[in-house]
C-alpha positions in Angstrom: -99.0 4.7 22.0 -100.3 1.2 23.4 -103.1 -0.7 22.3 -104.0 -1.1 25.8 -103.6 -5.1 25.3 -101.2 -6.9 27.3 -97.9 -7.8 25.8 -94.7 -9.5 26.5 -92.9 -6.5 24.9 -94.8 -2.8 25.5 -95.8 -1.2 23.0 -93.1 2.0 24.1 -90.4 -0.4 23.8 -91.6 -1.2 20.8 -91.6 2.1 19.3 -88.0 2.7 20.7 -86.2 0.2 18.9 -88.5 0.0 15.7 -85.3 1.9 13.7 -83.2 -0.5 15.0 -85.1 -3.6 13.8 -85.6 -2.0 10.5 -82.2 -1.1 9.8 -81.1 -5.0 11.0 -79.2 -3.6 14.1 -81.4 -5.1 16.9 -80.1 -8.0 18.6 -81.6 -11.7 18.0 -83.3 -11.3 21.2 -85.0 -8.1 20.8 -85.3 -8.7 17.1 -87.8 -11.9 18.3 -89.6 -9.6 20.8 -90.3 -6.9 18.5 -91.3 -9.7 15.8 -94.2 -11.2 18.3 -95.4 -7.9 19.4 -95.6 -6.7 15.8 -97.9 -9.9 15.1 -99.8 -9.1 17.8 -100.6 -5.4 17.9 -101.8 -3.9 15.2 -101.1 -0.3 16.2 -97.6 -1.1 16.4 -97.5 -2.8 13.3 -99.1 0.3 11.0 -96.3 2.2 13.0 -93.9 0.0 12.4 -95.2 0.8 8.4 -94.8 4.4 8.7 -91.3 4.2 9.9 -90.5 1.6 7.2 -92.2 4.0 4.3 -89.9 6.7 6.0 -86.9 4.9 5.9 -88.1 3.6 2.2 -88.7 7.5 0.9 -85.4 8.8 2.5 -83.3 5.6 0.6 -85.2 6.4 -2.5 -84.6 10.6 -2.4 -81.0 10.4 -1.3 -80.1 7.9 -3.8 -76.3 7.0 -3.0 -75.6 10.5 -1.7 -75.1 10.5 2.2 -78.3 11.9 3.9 -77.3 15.5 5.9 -76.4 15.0 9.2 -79.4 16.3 10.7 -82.3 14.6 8.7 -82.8 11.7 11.1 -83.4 14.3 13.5 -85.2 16.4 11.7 -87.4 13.0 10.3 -88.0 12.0 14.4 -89.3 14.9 15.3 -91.6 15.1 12.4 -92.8 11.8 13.3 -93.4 12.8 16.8 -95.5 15.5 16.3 -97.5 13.5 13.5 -97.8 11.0 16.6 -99.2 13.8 18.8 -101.7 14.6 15.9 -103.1 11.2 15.7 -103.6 10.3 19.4 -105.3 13.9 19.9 -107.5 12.6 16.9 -108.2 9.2 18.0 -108.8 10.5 21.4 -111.3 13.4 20.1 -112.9 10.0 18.1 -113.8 8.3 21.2 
């Protein structure tokens, strides 16, 4: 995904390390990146509040019980493929 603007931080860098900011495990440095591209980019940002509404619904459903093993997998790959979905739609769109 990329907005198609010019940033200090790409928008696929972004998207890489987006679990990592929200779970407060980025570093200062790329914590500050990720901040100023989010301002910036407003496809990042509604991305950025999918993953946090993910991360929010998972917290919520598994309570204090330990999440299975393979449901951040199983989460990422949904993700991806609801990714894939919505660029085949926006690109359709234009």
């Amino acid at each position: 995904m990329s907005c198609g603007d010019p940033h200090e931080t790409p928008c696929s860098e972004v998207l890489e390390k987006v679990y990592l900011y929200l779970d407060g495990e980025a570093g200062t440095e790329d914590r500050d990146h990720l901040r100023v591209h989010l301002d910036e980019c407003a496809p990042c940002l509604r991305e950025y509040g999918l993953e946090q509404a993910v991360k929010a619904l998972v917290a919520r459903c598994c309570g204090g019980d330990a999440p299975p093993a393979d449901l951040r997998e199983r989460v990422m790959v949904r993700i991806q493929e609801v990714r894939l979905e919505i660029e085949q739609v926006e690109f359709r769109a234009e």
